[in-house]
C-alpha positions in Angstrom: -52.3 -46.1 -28.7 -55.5 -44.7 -27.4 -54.9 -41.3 -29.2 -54.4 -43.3 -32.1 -57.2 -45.1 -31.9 -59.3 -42.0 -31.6 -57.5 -40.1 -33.9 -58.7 -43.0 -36.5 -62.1 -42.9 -35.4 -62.4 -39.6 -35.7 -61.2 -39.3 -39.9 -63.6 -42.6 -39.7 -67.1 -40.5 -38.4 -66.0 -37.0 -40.6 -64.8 -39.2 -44.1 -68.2 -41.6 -43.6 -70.6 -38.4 -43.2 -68.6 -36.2 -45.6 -69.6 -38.7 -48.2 -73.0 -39.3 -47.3 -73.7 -35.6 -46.8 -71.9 -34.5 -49.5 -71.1 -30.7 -49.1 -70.5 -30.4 -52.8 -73.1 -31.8 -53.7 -75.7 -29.6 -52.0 -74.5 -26.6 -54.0 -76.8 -26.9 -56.8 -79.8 -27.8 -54.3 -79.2 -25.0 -51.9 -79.1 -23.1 -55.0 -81.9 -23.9 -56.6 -84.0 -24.3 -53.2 -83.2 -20.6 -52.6 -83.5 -18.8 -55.6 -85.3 -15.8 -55.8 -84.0 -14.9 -52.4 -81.5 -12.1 -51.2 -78.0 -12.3 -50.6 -78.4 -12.3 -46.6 -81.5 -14.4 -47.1 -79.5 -17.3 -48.7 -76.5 -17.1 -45.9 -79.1 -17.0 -43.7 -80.7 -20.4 -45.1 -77.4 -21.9 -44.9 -77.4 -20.9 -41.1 -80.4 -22.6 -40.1 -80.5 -25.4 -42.4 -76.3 -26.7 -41.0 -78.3 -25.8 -37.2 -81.1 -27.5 -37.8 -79.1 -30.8 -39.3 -76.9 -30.5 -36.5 -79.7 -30.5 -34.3 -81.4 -33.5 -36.0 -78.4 -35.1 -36.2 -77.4 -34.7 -32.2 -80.9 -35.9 -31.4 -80.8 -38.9 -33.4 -77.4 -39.4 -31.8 -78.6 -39.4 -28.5 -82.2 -40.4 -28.3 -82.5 -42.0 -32.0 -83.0 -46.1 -31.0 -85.0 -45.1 -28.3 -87.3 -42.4 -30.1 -88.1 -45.0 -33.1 -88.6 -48.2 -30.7 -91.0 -45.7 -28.8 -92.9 -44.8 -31.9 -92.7 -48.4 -33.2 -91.3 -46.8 -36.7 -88.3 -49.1 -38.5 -84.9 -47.7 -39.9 -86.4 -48.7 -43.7 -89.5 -46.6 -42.8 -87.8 -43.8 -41.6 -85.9 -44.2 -44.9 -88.8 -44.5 -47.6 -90.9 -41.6 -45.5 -87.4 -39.6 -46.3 -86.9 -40.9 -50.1 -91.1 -40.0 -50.8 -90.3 -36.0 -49.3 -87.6 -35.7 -51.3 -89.5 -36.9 -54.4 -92.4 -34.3 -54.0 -89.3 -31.8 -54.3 -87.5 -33.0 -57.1 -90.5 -33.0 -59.0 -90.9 -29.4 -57.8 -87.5 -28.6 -59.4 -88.4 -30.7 -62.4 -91.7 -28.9 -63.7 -89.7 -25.1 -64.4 -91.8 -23.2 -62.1 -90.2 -19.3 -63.1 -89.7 -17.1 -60.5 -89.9 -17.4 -56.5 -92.8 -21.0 -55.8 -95.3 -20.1 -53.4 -93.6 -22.9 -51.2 -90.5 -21.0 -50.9 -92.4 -17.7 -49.4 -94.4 -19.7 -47.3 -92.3 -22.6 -46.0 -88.6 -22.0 -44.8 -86.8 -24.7 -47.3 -83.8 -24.2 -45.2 -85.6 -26.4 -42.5 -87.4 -28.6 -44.6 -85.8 -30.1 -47.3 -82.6 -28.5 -46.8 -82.1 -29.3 -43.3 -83.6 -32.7 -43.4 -84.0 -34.7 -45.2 -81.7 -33.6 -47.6 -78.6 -33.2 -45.1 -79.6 -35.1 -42.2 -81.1 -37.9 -43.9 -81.4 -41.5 -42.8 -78.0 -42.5 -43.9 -76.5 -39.7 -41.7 -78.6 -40.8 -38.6 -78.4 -43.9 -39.1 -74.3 -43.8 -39.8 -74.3 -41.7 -36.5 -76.4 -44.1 -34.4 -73.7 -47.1 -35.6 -70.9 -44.9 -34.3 -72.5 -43.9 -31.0 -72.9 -47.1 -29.9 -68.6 -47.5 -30.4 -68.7 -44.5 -27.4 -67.5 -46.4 -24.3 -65.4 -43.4 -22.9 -64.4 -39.5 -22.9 -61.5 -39.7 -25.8 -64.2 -41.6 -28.1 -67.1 -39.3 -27.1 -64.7 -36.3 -28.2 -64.1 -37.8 -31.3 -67.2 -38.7 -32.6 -68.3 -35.3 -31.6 -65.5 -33.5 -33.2 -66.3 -35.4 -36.7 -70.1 -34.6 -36.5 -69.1 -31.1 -36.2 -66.7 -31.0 -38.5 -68.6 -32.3 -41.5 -71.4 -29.7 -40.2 -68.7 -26.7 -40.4 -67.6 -27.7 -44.1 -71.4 -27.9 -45.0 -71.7 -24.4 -43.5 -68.7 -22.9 -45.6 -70.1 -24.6 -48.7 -73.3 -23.3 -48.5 -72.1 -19.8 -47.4 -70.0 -19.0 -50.4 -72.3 -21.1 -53.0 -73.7 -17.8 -52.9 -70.0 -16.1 -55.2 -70.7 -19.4 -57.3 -74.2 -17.5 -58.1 -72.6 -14.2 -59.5 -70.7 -16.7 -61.5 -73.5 -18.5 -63.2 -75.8 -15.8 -63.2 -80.0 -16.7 -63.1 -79.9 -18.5 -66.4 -77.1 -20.9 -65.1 -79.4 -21.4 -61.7 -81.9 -22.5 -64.1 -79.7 -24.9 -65.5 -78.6 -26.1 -62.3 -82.4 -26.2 -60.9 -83.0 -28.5 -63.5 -80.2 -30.7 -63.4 -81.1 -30.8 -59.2 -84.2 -31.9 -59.8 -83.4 -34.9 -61.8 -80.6 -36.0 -59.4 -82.7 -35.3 -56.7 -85.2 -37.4 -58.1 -82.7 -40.2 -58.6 -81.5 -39.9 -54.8 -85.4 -40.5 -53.7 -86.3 -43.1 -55.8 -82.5 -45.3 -54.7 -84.4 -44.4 -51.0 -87.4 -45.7 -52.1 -86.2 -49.0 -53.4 -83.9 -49.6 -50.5 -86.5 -49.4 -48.1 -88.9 -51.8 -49.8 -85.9 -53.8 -50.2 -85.3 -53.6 -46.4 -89.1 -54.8 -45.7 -89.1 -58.0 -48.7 -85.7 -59.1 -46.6 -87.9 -59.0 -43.7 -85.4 -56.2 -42.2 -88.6 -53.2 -41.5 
């Protein structure tokens, strides 16, 4: 029964983060976020930006309640401060800025946004924080650690061969896509936005 049980929780933490995280999805982004960059450039943005998610995501797993009660910051800030960063980069993608943006020489976008928030965002911490505090022994603590780095493993094979879909589409087709990111990006920000001042009206921030 136990194996079971952990089994199920398990597909429960990889199936919950898989959709919030959406590998697919991050495709266009990661392409349009890295364009103008090398072949080994891009696999090496997908590198660090799965490491540093996983990274965020650990930390949040282990120290998250206590590192935002410390700061005094609320789940719905954490949430709107995500949902504003991603809006200054949609609107990035939105304005058709040709070749390589001075942002992508001098930050590394693989940190920030890739990393977080666009992969480890507050739905992923905050889904992980939920099923941390279901941890009450070894089997459970294997599981929930085997689904976070699952999900991180299919994020990392996404992003490493988004760079074939590239030869595919061609720089006229990452233009597309950069556009079409940008406006869905924009979407995913402002649905942050508004469920954070949601959260505060309700009295929940």
């Amino acid at each position: 029964m136990s194996e079971i049980v952990n089994a199920t929780l398990l597909a429960e933490v990889f199936i919950t983060l898989f959709v919030i995280v959406d590998p697919p999805g991050t495709i266009p982004l990661f392409l349009a976020l890295t364009r103008g960059q090398a072949k080994a450039e891009r696999r090496r943005a997908a590198w660090q930006a799965v490491t540093v998610s996983f990274a965020v995501i650990v930390l949040f797993a282990l120290f998250g309640r206590q590192l935002l009660q410390y700061l005094h910051i609320s789940l719905p800030a954490l949430q709107g401060a995500g949902g504003l960063l991603l809006l200054l980069v949609a609107l990035e993608l939105l304005t058709g800025r040709d070749g390589e943006p001075r942002e992508t020489r001098d930050v590394n976008v693989a940190l920030v946004p890739l990393g977080t928030p666009l992969l480890a965002g507050p739905g992923a911490i905050v889904a992980t924080m939920v099923f941390v505090e279901r941890i009450d022994d070894a089997p459970t603590l294997v599981a929930v650690a085997a689904g976070i780095v699952g999900v991180h493993a299919v994020l990392w094979l996404t992003m490493r061969y988004s760079v074939a879909i590239l030869a595919l589409i061609r720089n006229s087709g990452v233009t597309l896509v950069t556009r079409i990111s940008g406006l869905l990006l924009s979407a995913i920000a402002v649905q942050l936005i508004a469920d954070s001042v949601r959260a505060f009206v309700e009295g929940k921030g």
